[in-house]
Structure formats: C-alpha cells, structure tokens
VEXDREN-2710 file (C-alpha; in Angstrom, 1 decimal):
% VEXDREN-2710
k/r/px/py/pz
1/UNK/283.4/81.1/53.7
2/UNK/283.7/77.2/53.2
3/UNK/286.0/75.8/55.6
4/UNK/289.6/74.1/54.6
5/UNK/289.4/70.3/54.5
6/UNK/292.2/68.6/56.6
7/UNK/295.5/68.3/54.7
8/UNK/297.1/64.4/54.7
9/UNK/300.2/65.6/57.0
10/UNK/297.9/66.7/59.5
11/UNK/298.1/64.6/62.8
12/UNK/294.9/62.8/64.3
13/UNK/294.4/65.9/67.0
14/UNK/294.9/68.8/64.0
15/UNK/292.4/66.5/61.8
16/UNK/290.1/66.8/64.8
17/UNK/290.6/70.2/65.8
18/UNK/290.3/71.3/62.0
19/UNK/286.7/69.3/62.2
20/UNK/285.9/71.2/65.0
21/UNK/286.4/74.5/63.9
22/UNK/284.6/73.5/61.0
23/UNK/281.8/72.8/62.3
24/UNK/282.0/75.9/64.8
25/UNK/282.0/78.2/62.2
26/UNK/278.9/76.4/60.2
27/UNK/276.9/75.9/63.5
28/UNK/278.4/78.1/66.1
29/UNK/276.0/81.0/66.4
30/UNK/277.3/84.6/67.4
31/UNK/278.4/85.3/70.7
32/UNK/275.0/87.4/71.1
33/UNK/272.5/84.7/70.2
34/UNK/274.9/82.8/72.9
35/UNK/274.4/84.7/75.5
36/UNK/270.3/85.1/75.0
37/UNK/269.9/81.9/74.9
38/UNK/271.6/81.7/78.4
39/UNK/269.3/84.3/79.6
40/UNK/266.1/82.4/78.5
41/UNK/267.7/78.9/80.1
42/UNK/268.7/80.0/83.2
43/UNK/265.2/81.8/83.4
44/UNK/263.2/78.4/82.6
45/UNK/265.1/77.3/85.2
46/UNK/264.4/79.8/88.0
47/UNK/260.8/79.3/86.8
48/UNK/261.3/75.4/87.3
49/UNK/262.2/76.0/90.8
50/UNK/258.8/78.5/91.9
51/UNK/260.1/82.1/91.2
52/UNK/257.4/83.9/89.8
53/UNK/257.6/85.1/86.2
54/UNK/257.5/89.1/88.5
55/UNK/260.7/88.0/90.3
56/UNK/262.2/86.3/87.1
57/UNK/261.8/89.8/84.9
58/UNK/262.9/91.8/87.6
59/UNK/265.8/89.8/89.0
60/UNK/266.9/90.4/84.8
61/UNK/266.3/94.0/84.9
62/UNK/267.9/94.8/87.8
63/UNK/271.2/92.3/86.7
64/UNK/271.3/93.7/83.7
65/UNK/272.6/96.9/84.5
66/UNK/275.0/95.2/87.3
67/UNK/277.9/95.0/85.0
68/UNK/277.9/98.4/83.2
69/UNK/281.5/99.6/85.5
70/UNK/282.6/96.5/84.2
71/UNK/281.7/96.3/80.5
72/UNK/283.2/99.8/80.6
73/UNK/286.9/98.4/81.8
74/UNK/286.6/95.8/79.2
75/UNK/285.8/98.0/76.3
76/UNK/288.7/100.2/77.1
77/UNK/290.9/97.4/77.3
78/UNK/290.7/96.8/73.5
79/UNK/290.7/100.4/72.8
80/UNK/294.0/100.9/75.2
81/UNK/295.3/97.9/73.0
82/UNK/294.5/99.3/70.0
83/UNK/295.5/103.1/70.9
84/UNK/299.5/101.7/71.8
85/UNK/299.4/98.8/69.1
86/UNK/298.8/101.5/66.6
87/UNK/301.9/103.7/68.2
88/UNK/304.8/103.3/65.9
89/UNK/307.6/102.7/68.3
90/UNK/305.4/100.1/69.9
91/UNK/304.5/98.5/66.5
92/UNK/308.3/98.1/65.8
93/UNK/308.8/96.4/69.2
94/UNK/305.9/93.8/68.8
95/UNK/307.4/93.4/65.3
96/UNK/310.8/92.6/66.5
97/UNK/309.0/89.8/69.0
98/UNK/307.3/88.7/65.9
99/UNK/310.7/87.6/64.2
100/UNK/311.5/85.0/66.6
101/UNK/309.6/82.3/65.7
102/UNK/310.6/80.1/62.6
103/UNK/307.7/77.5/61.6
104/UNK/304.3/78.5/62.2
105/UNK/303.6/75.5/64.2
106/UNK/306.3/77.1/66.4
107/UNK/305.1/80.7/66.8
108/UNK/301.4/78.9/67.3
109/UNK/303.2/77.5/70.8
110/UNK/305.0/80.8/71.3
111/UNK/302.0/82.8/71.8
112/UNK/300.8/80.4/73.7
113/UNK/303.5/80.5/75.9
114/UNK/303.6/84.1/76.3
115/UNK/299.9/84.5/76.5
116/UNK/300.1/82.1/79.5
117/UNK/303.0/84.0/81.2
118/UNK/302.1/87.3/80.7
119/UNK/298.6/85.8/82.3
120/UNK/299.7/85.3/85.7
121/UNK/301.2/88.8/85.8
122/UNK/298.2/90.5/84.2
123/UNK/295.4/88.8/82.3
124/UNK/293.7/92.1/81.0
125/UNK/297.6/92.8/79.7
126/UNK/297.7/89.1/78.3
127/UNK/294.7/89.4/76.0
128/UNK/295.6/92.8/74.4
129/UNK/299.4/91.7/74.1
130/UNK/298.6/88.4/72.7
131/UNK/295.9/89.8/70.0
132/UNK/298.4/91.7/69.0
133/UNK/301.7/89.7/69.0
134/UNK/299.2/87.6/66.5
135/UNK/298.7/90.1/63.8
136/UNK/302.4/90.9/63.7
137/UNK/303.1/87.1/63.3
138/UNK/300.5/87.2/60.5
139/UNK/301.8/89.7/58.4
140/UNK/305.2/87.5/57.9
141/UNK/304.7/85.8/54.9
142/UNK/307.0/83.8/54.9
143/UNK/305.1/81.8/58.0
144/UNK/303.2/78.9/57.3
145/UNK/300.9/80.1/60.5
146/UNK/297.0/79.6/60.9
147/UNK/295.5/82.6/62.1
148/UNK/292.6/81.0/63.7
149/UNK/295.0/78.4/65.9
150/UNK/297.6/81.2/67.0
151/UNK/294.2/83.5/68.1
152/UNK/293.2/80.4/70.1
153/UNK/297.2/80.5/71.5
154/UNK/296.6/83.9/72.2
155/UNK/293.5/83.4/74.5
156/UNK/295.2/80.4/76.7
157/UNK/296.4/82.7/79.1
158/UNK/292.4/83.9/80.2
159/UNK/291.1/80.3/79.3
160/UNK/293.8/78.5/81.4
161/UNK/296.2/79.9/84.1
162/UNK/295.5/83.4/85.0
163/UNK/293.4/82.6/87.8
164/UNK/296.6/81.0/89.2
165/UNK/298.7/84.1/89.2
166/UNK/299.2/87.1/90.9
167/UNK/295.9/88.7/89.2
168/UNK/293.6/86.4/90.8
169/UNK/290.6/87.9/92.3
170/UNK/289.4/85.3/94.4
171/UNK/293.5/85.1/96.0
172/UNK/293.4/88.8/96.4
173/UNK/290.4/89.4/98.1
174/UNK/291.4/86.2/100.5
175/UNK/294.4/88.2/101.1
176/UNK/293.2/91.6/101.8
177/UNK/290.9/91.5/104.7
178/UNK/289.8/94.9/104.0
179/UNK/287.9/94.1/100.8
180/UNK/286.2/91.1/102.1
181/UNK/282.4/91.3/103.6
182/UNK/282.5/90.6/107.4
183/UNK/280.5/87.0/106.8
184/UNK/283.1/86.0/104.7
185/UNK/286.5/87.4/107.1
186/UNK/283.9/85.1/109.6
187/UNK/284.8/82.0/107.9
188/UNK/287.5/82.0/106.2
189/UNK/290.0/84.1/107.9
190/UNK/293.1/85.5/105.7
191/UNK/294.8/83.1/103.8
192/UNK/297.9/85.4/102.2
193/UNK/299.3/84.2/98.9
194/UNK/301.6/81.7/100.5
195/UNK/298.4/79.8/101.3
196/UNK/296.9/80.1/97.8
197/UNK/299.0/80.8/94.7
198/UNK/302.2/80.6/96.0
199/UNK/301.6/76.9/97.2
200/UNK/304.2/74.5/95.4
201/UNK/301.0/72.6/94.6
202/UNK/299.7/75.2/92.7
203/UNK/302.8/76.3/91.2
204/UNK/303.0/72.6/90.1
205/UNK/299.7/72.8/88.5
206/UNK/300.5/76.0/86.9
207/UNK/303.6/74.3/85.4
208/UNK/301.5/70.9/83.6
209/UNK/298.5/73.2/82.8
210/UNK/301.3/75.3/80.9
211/UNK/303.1/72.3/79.6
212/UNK/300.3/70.4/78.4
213/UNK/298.6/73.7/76.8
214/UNK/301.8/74.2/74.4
215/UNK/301.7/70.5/73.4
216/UNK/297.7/70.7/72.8
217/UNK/298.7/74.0/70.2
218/UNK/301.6/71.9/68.4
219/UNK/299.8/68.8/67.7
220/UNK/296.5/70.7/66.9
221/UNK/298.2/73.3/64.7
222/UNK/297.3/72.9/61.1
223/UNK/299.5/72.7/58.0
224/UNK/299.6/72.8/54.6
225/UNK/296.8/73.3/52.5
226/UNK/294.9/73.6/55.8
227/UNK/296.1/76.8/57.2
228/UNK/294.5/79.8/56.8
229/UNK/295.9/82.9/56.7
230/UNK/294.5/86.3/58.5
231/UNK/293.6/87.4/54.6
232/UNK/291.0/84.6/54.5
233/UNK/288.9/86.7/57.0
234/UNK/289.6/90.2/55.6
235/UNK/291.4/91.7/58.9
236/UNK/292.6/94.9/58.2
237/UNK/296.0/96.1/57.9
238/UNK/296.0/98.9/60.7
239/UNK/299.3/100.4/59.4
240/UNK/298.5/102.0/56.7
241/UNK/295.2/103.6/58.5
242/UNK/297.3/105.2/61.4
243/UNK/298.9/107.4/59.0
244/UNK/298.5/110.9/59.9
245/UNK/297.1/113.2/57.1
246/UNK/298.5/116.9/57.1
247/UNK/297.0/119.5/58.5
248/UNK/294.3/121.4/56.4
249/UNK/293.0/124.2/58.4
250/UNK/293.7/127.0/61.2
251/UNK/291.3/125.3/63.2
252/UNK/293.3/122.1/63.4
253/UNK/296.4/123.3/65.0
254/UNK/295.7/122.1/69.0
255/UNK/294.7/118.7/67.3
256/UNK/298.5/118.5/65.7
257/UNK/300.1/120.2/68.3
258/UNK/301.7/118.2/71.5
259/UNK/300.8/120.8/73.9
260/UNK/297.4/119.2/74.9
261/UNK/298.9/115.8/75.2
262/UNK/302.0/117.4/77.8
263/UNK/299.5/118.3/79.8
264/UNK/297.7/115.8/80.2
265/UNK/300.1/113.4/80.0
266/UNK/301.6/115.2/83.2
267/UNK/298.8/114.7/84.9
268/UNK/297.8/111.5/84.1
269/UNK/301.3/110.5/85.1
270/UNK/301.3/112.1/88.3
271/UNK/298.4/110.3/89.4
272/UNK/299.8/106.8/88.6
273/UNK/303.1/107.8/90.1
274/UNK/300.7/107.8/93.3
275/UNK/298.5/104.8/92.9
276/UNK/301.8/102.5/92.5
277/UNK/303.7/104.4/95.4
278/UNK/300.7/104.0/97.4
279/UNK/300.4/99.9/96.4
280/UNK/302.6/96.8/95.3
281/UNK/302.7/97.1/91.9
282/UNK/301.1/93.9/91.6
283/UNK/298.2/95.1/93.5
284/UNK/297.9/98.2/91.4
285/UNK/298.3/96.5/88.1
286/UNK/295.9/94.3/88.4
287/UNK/293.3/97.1/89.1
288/UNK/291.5/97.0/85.6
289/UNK/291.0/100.8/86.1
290/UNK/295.1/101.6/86.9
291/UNK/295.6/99.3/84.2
292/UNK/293.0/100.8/81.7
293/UNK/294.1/104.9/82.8
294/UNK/298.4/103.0/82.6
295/UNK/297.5/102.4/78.7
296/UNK/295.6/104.9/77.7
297/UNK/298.7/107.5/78.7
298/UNK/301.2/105.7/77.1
299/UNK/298.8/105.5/74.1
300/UNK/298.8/109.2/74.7
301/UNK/302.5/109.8/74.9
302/UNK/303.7/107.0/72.1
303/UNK/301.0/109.0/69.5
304/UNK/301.9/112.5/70.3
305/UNK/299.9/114.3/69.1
306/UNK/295.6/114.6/69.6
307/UNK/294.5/113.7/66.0
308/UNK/296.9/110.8/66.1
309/UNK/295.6/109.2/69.1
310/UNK/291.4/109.9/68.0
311/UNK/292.1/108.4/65.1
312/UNK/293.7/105.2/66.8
313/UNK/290.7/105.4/69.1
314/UNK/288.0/105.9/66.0
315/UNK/289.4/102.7/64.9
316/UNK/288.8/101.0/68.1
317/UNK/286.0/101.9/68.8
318/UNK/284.0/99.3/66.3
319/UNK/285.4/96.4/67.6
320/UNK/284.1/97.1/71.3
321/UNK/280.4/96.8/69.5
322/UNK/280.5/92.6/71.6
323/UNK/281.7/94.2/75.0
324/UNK/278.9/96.6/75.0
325/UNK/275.6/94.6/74.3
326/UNK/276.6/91.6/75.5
327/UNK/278.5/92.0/78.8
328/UNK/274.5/93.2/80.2
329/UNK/273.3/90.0/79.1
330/UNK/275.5/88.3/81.4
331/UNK/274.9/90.5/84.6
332/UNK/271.1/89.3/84.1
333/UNK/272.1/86.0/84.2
334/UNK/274.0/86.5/87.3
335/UNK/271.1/88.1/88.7
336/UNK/268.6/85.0/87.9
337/UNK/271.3/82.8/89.6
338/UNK/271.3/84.5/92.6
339/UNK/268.6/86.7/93.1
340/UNK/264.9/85.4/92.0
341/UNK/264.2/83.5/94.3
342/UNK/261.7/79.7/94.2
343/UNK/258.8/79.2/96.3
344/UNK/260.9/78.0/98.9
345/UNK/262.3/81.2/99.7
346/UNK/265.8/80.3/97.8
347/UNK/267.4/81.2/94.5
348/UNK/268.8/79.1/91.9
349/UNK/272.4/79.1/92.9
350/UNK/271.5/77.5/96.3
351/UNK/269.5/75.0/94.9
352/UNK/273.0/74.5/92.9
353/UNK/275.1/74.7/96.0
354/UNK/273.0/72.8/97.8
355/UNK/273.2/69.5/95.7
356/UNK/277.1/69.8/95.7
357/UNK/278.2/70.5/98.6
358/UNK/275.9/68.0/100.1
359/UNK/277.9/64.9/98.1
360/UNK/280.9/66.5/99.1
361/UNK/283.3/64.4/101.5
362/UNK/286.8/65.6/102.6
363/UNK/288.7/63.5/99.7
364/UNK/286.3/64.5/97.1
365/UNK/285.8/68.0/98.0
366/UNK/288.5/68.8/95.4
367/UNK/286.5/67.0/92.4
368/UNK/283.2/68.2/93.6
369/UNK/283.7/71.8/94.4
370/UNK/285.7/72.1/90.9
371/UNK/283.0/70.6/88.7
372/UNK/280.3/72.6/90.6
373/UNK/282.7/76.0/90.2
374/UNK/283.6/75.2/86.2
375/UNK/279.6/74.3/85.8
376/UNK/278.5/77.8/87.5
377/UNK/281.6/79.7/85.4
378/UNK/279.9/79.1/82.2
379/UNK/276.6/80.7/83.3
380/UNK/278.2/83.5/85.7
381/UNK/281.9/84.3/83.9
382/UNK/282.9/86.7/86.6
383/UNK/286.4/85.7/88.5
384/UNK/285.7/87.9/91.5
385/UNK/282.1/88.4/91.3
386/UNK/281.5/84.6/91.0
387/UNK/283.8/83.9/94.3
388/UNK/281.5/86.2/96.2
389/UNK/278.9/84.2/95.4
390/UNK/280.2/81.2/96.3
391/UNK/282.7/82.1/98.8
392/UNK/280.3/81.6/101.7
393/UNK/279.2/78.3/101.1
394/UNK/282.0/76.6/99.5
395/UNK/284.4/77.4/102.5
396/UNK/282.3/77.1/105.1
397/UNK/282.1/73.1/103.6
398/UNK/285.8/73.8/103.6
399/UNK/285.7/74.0/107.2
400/UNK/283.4/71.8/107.9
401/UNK/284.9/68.8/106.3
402/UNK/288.6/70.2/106.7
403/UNK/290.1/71.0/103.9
404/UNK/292.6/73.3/103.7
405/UNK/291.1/76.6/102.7
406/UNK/293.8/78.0/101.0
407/UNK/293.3/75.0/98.5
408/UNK/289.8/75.4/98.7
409/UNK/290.6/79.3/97.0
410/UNK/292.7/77.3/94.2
411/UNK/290.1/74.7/93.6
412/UNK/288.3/77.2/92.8
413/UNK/290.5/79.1/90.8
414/UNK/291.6/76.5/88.5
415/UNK/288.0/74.7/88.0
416/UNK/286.8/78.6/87.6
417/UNK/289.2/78.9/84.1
418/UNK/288.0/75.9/82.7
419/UNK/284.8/77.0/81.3
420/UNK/286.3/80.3/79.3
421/UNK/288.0/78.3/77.0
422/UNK/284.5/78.1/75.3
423/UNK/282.8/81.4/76.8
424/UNK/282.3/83.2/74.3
425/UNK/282.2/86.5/77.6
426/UNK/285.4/87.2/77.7
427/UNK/286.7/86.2/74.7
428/UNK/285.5/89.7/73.1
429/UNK/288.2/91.8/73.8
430/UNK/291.0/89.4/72.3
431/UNK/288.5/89.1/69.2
432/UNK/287.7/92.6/68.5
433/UNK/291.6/93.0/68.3
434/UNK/291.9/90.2/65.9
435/UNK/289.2/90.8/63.6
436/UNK/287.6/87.3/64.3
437/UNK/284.4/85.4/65.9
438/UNK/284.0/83.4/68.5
439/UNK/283.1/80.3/65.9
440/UNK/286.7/80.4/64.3
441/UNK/288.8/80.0/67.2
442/UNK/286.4/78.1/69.4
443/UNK/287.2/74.2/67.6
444/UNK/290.8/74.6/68.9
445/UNK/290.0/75.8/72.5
446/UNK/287.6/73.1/72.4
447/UNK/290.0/70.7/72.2
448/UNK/292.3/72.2/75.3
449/UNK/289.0/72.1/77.2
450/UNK/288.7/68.4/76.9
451/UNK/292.3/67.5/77.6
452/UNK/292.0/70.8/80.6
453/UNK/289.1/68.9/82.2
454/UNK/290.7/65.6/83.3
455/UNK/294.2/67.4/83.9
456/UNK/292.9/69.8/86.3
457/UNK/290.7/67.9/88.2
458/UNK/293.0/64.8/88.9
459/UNK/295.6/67.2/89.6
460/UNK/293.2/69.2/92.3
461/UNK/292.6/65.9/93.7
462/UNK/295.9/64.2/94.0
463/UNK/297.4/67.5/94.9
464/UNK/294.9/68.6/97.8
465/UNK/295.7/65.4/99.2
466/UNK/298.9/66.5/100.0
467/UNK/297.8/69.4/102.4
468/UNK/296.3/69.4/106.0
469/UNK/293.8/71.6/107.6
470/UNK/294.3/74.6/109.8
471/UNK/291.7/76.5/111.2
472/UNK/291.4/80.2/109.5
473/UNK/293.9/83.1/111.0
474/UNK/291.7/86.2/112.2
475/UNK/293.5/89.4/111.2
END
C-alpha cells in the first residue's frame, strides 16, 4: 500500500515521523528476517572473537529452545486479550473508555497515557489493554485518529516506563532474596523497593519520561489527509465474528451448556484465591503465569458458555503465529552472547562488559552502564533474564566505584526500555491484537527513541548524582 504524503498542517515532527514510517513500511523488513539477521550478526561476532564454528552452532541450538516457557506466556497473553476483548460485557466497557477522547490527536496522547500507567502496574496487562482500547477508538468514525500513531501510543508503556514500576524484574529479584543466586545476594545485598523504584529520583524520572512521551505523540500525530484509518490495513471487525451460531446437533449441548465452564471456573478461581492470599497482589500479578491463568478465567466466565470462548480462542490463535517462531530466535541469541565462548576462554558478553565497565568512573557510571545496558537490550530483549546476566558485573563495578546500587538497579532499568521502542521482540503481542507490522508503527516509536535517549541518560546522570553509597544490607 503506498504510503500517505504529509498533509501542509502537519508540524515539522509529524512531517518527520510520517517520513519515517514511510520509509519503515517500504524498507522495514518483517520482524522474522529481523531477528535472523541478529542471529547471523551476533554469530560473526562470537566467531570474530575465537569461538569455534562447534561452539557457535551449539551455543544456538541449545539457546534456542531456552525461551520456549516464555514464548508460551507471551502467546497466551494475546490470546487472554483476545478471549475477554471479545466478551461482550467487556467490549461495552472498553467502548465506554473509548468515548472520552474528542480529537484524534487527543485520544493518540490518551492511550499513551494509559498505556504508560497501566505499565507500571502490569506491563503484560498494559499491552493487551492498550491494543485493545485502540480498536475501540478506531471504530468511532467520527475521530480523525491514525491507527498506526495511536498503536505506537499503545506500546509506550513496554517501550518506556514499565521497567520503572512495580513489574520490574530486575527490582523484584533485588528485593526478594530468595529468588536471587547466592553470587549475586554476595554482592549486592537486598535493596527493597525504597532503594530502587520507590526512589523520588526515579519517580521523577518516571514523571518526564511520561510527560515528554505524551508531547512526542501530540506533535507527531498526523492529520488530515495524512491519517490513516484501521480500514487502510484491512483489520477485522471482531464483533460480528464472536457471534454465537445456534446449536445444530445433540452432540453440541456440553459445548452450549455453562455447566463445563462452572466447574472449571470454580476451580480455577479457587486456585487464584490462593496464589493472591499467599502474595502481595503486586507480586502475584506480575507473575506472567497468575496473570495469563487470571485472564483466561474471566475469559471463561465473561463468555459463558464452551463454544463461545473456542471460538474467541480460534480467532486468536493466528495472531500468535510472531510469538511462536520468533521468540526461539532470540533465546539463540542470548545463548551466543553468553555462552560460546573465544579462544580466550570468554564469551561475547564479557568481552562487552569488559570494555564498559573498564571506562567506567563513579560520575560516569550512570552514562556508561546505561548505554552499555540499552546496547545489550536490543540483542538480548529479556528484562529479568538480561539482569542476570549482567547483574554480577555491573554491581560489583557498583561497589567498587561506589555508586549507590539501588540506582545502579534503575540505571539499568530505564537504559534497559530504551531499546524496545524499536525491538521488534516484544512488540508481537500488542501487534497481533492490532492487526499490524512492526514496519507501520515503528517510524513513530522511532522518533520517542531519539528524544528517550538524551532524556534518560542526562536524567540518570544528573539524578544519580544526588545519591550516596552504602554498602549492601545482608538479609
């Protein structure tokens, strides 16, 4: 489809963010041909550095297969989403949501917004809610709204705050010293949430990263004869398809009836009446599994009845097709990083750490350590897995140039956002729900990278310098 030229009452950023997109979706490959061509790069690389080509293919085997638990969670967090989207009762609330904004410049900003607050409670819930607070917006036709700028709203809350909230695995493991590996409780101690996201510091960086997001979306927001609508891209209007046929045999009755779903309903409930006695409901929400198995029985319930809900699920399924093939691709990458290892004896990813935390002084710890943590993101686009990595090295440089480690977490966490506002990894499960690729929302998130990257590292810097060292607290 030819892209839509820049209208006159577009400002210099839309104009720019309209010639991006453009020439994402004409030069953008898929997200598949992405994420080989990160596999054969990183490879070359370990190669470069003396790993034999044996260690290079089976450091990729063995990775590839490393995220599988994972790709699983993140499949059936756009078939939960799809599964209560489709409920009527919740279509009718998201609907009601939908009437608030009155420009589509302004509901552009309020998905944003609620993407990025919803984010720090829940950044699995954030991507699904989002996707779908889109396609109710798009269905007003009385909204001047491009679809392609209001998807790249919806995905601000994963590409820029979530690591900042409550959902943040690298803050959660600091603060659970059950979950961390004995090297790591070595060094760093346990730095609760007071230390980490609850810092005014970070909550002050939350605040501008949110701020400045909504007035990246306004300015960049199209208009006019440059919009373009969700019918430009043939997404599908899931109402009419969750209508439930009659029933047309003997055989069918269980399918229609609610008995099935009562009883497993009951259970299902009984055993999340457990997991969030038995946590803080923070803790427990952010479990992708509780949060996946939360869904999926109010999917359940809000259907009814068995036929309702496999049909809701049959028309999930397809858009998972991403998720499935190229979530493996990325565990191999991972595994190159950090597993085939040069002739020296080391892997890739200390060669990396190696050369940054080496030019690393207290006052530019901040700058250093986020650049090297954004750089790494792109190639290994796993929040929790990714700090496990680095975890070791980056805080024992912590301590040995003393920098407050609970800043250290946040460095991290912020820098660790910036590269998913072009990572095609997890934007799969917001654009299965939309209906969309990668290429037509990634010229707008493009442009919140490139204001993102100044932002958050002169605020990591100027902020860190704020805060002293303390030695780490043994539980």
């Amino acid at each position: 489809m030819t892209a839509v030229s820049a209208a006159p009452s577009d400002g210099p950023l839309a104009r720019f963010a309209l010639r991006s997109a453009a020439w994402a979706e004409r030069w953008f490959p898929d997200a598949y041909v992405f994420a080989a061509l990160g596999v054969v790069i990183v490879a070359v690389f370990a190669l470069g550095f003396g790993a034999t080509p044996a260690a290079t293919a089976t450091a990729f085997g063995d990775g590839f297969w490393s995220l599988i638990p994972f790709t699983m969670q993140m499949a059936f967090v756009v078939i939960g989403g799809y599964v209560v989207a489709t409920a009527p009762a919740v279509a009718r609330v998201i609907d009601a949501l939908a009437r608030v904004p009155r420009s589509g410049r302004g509901a552009i900003c309020y998905v944003g917004l609620i993407s990025m607050l919803t984010s720090l409670l829940s950044w699995g819930f954030s991507l699904v809610f989002g996707g779908l607070l889109v396609r109710a917006l798009a269905r007003r036709e009385d909204l001047d709204m491009d679809y392609r700028a209001a998807g790249a709203a919806a995905y601000l809350g994963l590409g820029a705050v979530w690591a900042m909230g409550l959902s943040s695995s690298a803050a959660q493991l600091q603060a659970n010293p059950a979950s961390m590996p004995p090297a790591l409780l070595a060094i760093t101690g346990v730095i609760p949430f007071s230390e980490t996201i609850l810092l005014w510091q970070s909550i002050a960086l939350t605040a501008a990263l949110i701020a400045v997001s909504l007035v990246v979306c306004f300015v960049t927001a199209p208009r006019g004869g440059s919009v373009r609508r969700a019918a430009d891209f043939d997404v599908a209007d899931e109402r009419a398809a969750s209508m439930l046929p009659p029933r047309s045999r003997p055989g069918e009755w269980l399918e229609y009836s609610p008995l099935i779903t009562i009883l497993l309903a009951a259970m299902s409930l009984g055993w999340l009446a457990y997991e969030f006695a038995d946590k803080p409901l923070v803790t427990a929400i952010a479990n992708l599994n509780t949060y996946n198995f939360a869904f999926l029985t109010a999917g359940l319930l809000l259907h009814w009845r068995p036929r309702s809900f496999l049909n809701a699920v049959t028309r999930a399924v397809p858009s998972t097709t991403g998720v499935l093939i190229q979530f493996p691709l990325y565990g191999g990458i991972a595994s190159l990083l950090t597993a085939a290892k040069g002739g020296d004896g080391q892997t890739l990813a200390h060669h990396l750490s190696s050369v940054f935390v080496q030019i690393a002084t207290t006052e530019t710890f901040s700058l250093v350590m986020g650049v090297y943590s954004a750089v790494l993101g792109f190639f290994v686009p796993s929040g929790g897995g990714k700090w496990i990595i680095e975890a070791p090295y980056v805080m024992q440089a912590a301590n040995d140039l003393q920098v407050h480690l609970g800043w250290a977490v946040q460095v991290y966490n912020a820098a660790e956002a910036l590269p998913n506002l072009i990572n095609p990894f997890w934007m799969l499960p917001l654009l299965g729900v939309l209906g969309l690729k990668a290429r037509d929302i990634v010229g707008f998130t493009f442009i919140q990278l490139l204001v993102h990257i100044p932002l958050v590292l002169g605020l990591l810097w100027l902020l860190g310098s704020t805060l002293s060292y303390h030695p780490p607290v043994m539980p």
